[in-house]
PDB file as gemmi writes it, atoms N, CA and C in Angstrom:
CRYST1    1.000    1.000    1.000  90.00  90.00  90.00 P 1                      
ATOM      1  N   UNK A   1      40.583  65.024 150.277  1.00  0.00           N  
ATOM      2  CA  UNK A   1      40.195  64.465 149.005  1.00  0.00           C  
ATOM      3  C   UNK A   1      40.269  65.567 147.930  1.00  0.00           C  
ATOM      4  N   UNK A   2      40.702  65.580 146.672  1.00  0.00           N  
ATOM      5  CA  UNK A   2      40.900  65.985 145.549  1.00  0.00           C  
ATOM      6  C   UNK A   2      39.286  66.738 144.830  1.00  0.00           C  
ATOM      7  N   UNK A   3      39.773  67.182 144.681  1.00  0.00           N  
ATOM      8  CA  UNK A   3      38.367  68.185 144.222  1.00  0.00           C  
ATOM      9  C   UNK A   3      38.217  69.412 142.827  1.00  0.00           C  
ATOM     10  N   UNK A   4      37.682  69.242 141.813  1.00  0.00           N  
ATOM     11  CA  UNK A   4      37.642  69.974 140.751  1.00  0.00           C  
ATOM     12  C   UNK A   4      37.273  71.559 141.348  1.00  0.00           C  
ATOM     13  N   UNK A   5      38.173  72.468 141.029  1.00  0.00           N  
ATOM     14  CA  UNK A   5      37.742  74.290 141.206  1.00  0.00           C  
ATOM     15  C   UNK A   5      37.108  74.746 140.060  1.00  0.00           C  
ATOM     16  N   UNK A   6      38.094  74.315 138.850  1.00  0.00           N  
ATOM     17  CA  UNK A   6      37.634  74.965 137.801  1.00  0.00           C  
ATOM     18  C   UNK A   6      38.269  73.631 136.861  1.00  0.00           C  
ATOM     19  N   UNK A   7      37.183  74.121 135.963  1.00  0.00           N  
ATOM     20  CA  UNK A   7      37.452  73.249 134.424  1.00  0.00           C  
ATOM     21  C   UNK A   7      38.639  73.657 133.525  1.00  0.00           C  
ATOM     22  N   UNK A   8      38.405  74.705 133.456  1.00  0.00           N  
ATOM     23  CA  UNK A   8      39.404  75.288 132.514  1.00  0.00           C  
ATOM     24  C   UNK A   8      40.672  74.750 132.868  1.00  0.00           C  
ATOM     25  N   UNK A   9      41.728  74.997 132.202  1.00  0.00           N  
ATOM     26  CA  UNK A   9      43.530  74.626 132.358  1.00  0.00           C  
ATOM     27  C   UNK A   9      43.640  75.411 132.935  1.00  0.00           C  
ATOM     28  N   UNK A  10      44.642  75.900 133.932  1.00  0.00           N  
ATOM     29  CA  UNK A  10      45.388  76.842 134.789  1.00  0.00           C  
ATOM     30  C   UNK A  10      46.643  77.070 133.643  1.00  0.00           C  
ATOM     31  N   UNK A  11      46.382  78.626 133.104  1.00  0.00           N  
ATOM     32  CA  UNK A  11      47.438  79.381 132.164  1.00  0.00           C  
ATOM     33  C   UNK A  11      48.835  79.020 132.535  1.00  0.00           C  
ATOM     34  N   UNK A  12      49.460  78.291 133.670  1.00  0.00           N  
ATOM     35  CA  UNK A  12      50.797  77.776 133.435  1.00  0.00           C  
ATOM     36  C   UNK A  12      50.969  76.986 132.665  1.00  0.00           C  
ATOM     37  N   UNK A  13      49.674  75.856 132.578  1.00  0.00           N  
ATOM     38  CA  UNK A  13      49.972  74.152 132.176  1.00  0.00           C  
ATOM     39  C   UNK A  13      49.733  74.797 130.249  1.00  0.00           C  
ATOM     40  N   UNK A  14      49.088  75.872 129.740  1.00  0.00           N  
ATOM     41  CA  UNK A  14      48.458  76.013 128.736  1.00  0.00           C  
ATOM     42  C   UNK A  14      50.072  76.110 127.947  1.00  0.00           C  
ATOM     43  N   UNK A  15      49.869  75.767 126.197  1.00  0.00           N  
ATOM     44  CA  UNK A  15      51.257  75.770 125.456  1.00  0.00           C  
ATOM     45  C   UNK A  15      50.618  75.907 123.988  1.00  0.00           C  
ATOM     46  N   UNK A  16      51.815  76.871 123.199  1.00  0.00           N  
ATOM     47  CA  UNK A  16      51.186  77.565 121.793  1.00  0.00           C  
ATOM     48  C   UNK A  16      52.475  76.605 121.029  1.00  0.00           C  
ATOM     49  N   UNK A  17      52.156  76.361 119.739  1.00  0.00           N  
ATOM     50  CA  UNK A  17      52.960  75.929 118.841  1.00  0.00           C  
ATOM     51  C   UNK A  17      52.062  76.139 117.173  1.00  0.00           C  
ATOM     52  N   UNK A  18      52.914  76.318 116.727  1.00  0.00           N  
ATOM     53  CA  UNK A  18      52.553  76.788 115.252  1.00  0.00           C  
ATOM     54  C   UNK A  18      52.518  75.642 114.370  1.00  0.00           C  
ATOM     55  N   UNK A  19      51.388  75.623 113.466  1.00  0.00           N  
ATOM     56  CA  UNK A  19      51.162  74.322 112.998  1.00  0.00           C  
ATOM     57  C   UNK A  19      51.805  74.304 111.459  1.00  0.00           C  
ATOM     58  N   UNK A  20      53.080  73.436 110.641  1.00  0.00           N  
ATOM     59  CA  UNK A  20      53.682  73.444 110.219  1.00  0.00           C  
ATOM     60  C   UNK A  20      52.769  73.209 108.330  1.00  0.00           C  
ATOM     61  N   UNK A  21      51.249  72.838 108.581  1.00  0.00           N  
ATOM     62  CA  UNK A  21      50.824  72.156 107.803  1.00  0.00           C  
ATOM     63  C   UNK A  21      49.830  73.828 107.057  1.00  0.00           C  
ATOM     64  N   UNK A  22      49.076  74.394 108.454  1.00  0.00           N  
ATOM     65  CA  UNK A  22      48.516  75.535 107.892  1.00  0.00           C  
ATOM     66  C   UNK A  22      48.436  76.866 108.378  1.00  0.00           C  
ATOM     67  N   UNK A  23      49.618  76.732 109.656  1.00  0.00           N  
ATOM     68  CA  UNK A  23      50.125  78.174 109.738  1.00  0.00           C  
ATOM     69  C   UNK A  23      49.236  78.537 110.854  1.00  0.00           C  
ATOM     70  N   UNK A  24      48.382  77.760 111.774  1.00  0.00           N  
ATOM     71  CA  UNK A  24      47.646  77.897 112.536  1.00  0.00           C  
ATOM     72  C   UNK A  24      48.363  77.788 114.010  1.00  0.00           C  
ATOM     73  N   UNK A  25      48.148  79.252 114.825  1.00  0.00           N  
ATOM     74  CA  UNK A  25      49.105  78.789 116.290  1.00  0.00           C  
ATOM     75  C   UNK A  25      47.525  78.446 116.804  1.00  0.00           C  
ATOM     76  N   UNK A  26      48.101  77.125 117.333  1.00  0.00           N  
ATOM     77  CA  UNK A  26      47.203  76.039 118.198  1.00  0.00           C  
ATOM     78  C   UNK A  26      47.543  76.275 119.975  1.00  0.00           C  
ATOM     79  N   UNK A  27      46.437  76.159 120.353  1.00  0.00           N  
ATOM     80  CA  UNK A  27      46.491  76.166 121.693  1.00  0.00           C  
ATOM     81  C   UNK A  27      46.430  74.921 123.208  1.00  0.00           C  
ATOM     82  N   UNK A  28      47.572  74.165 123.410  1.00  0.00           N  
ATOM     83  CA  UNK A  28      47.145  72.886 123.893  1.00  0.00           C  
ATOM     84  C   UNK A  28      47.378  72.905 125.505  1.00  0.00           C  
ATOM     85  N   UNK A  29      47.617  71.474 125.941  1.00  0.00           N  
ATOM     86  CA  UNK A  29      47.293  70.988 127.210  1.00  0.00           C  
ATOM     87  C   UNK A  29      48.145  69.998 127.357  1.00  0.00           C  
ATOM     88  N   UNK A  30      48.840  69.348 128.053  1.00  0.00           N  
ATOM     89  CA  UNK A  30      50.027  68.692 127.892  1.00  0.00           C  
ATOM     90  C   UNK A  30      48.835  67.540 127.905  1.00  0.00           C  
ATOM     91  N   UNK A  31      47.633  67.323 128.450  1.00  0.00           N  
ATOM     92  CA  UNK A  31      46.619  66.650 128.304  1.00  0.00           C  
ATOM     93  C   UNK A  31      46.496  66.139 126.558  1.00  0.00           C  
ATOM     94  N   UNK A  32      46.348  66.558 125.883  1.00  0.00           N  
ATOM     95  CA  UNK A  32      45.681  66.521 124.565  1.00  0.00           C  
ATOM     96  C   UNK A  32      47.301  66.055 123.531  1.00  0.00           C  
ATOM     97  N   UNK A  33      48.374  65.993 124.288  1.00  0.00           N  
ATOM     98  CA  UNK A  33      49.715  65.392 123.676  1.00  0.00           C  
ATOM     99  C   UNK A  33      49.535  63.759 124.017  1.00  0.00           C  
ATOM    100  N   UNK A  34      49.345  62.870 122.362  1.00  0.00           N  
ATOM    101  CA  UNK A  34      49.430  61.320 122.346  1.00  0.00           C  
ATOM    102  C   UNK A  34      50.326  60.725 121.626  1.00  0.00           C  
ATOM    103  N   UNK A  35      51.019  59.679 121.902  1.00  0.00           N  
ATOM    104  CA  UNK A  35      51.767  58.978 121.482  1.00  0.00           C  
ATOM    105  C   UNK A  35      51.421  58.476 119.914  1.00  0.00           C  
ATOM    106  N   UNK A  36      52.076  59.231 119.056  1.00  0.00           N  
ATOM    107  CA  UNK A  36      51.631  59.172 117.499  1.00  0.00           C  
ATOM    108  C   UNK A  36      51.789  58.218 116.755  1.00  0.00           C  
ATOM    109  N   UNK A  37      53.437  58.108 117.208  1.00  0.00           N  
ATOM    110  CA  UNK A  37      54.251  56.496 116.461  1.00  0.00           C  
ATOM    111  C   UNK A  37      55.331  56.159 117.274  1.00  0.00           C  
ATOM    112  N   UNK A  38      55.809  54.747 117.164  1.00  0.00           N  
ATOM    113  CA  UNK A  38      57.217  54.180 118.178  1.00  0.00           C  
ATOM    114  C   UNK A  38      57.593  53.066 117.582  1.00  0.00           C  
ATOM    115  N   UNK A  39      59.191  53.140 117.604  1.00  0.00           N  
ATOM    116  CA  UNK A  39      59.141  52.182 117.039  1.00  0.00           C  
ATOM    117  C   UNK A  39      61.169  52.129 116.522  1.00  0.00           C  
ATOM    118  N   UNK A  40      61.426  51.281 115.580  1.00  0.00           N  
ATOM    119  CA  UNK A  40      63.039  51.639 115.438  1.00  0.00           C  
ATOM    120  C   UNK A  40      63.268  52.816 114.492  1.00  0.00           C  
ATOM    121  N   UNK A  41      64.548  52.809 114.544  1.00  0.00           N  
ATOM    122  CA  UNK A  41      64.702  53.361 113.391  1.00  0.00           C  
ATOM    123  C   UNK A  41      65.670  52.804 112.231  1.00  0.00           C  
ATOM    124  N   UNK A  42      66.526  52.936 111.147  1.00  0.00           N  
ATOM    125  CA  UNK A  42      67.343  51.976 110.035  1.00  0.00           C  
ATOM    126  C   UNK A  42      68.383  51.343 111.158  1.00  0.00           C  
ATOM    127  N   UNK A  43      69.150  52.178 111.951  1.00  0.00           N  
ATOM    128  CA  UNK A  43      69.998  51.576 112.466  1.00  0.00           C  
ATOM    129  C   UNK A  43      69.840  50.807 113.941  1.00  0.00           C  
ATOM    130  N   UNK A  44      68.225  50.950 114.106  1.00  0.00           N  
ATOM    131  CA  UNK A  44      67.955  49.854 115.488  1.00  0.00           C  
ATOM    132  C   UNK A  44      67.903  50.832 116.506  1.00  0.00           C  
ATOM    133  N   UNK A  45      68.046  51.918 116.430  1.00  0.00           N  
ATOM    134  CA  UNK A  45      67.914  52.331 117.555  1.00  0.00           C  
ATOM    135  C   UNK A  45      66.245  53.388 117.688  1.00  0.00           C  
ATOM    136  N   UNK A  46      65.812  53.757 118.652  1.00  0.00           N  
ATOM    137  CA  UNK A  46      64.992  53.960 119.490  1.00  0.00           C  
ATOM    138  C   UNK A  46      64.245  55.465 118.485  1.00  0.00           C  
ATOM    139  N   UNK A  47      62.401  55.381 117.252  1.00  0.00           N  
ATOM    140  CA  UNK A  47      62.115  56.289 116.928  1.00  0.00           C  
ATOM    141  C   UNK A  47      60.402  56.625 117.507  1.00  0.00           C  
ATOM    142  N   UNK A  48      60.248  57.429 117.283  1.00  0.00           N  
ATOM    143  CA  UNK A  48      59.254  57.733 117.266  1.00  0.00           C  
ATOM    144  C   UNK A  48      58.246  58.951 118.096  1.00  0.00           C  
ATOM    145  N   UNK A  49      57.582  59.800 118.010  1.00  0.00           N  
ATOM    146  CA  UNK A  49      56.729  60.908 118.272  1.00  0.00           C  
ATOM    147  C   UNK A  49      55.895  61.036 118.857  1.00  0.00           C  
ATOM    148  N   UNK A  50      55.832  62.279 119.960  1.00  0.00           N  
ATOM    149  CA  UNK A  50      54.194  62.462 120.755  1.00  0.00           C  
ATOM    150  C   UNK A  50      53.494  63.786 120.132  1.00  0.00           C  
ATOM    151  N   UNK A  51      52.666  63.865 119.973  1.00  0.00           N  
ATOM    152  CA  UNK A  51      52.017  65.129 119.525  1.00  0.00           C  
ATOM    153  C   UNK A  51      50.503  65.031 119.179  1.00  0.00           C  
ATOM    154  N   UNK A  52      49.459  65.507 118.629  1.00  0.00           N  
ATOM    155  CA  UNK A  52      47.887  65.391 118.228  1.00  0.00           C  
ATOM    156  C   UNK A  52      48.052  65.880 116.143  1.00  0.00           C  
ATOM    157  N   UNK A  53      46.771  65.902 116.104  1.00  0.00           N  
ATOM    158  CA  UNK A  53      46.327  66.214 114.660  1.00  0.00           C  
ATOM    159  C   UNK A  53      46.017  68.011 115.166  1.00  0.00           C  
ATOM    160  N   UNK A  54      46.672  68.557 114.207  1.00  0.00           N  
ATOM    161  CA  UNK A  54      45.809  70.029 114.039  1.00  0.00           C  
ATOM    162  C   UNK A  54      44.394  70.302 113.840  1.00  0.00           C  
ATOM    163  N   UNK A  55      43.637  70.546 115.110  1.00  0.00           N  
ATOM    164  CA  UNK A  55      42.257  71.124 115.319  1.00  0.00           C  
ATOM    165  C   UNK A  55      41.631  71.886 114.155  1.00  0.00           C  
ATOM    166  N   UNK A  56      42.739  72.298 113.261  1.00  0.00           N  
ATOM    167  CA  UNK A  56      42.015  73.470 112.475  1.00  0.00           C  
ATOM    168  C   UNK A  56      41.471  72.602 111.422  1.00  0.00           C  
ATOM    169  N   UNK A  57      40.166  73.200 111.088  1.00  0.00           N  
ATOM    170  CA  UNK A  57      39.340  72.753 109.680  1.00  0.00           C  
ATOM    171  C   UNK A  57      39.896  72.809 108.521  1.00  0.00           C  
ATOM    172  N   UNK A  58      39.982  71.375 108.088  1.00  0.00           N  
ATOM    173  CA  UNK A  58      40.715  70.884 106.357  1.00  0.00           C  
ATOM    174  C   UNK A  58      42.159  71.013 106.598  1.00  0.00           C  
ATOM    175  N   UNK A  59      42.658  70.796 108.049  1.00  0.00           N  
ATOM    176  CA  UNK A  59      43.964  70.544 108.194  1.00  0.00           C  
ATOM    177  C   UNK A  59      44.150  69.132 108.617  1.00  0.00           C  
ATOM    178  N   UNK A  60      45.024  68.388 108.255  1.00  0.00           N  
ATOM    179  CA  UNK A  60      45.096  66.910 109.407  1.00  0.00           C  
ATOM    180  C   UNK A  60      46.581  66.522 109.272  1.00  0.00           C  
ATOM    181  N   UNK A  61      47.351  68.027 109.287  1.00  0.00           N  
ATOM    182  CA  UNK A  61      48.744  67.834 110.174  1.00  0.00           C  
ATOM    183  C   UNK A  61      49.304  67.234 111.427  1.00  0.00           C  
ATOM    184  N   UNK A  62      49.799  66.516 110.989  1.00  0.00           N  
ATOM    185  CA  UNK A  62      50.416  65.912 112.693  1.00  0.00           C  
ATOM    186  C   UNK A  62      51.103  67.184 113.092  1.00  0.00           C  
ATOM    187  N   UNK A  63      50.687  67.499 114.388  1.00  0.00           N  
ATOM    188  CA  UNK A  63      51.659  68.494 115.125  1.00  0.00           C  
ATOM    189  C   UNK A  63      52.764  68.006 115.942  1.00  0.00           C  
ATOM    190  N   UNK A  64      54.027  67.767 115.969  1.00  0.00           N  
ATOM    191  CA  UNK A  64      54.984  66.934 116.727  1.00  0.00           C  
ATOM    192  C   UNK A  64      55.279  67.910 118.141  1.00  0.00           C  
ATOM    193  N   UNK A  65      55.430  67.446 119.227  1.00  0.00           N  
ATOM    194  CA  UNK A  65      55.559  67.994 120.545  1.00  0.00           C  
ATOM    195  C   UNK A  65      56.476  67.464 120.837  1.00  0.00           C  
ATOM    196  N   UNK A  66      57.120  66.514 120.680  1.00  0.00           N  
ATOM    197  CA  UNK A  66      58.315  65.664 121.203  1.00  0.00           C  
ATOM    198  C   UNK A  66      58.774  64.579 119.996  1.00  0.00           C  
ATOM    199  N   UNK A  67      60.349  64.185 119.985  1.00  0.00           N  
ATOM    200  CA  UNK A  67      60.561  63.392 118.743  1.00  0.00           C  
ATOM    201  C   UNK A  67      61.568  62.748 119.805  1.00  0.00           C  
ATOM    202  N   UNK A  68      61.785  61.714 119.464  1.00  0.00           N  
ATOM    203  CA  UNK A  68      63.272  60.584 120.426  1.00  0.00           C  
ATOM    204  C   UNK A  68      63.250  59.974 118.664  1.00  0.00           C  
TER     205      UNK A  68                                                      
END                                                                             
């Protein structure tokens, strides 16, 4: 049976990206990456983004992690 060791993330799964809105490198979890928007695009084919809001205070940048 499956069993918690530690809480924390294991430093492989952990990922830095720089936040485009206030210059803040953010620290995530492939955990904390959500499906933002989906949907078409002008010519019908297939849009939309996974990523979170920037953590940092008086920021509320979408951070993009993935775009199709």
């Amino acid at each position: 049976m499956p069993r918690v060791v530690k809480k924390e993330p294991h430093p492989s799964v952990k990922k830095e990206i720089v936040c485009g809105g206030c210059g803040a490198t953010v620290e995530y979890v492939p955990n904390d990456v959500k499906l933002l928007w989906s949907g078409t695009d002008y010519g019908g084919g297939a849009d939309g983004a996974k990523g979170f809001t920037c953590p940092n205070r008086g920021c509320t940048h979408k951070i993009i992690t993935e775009r199709w």
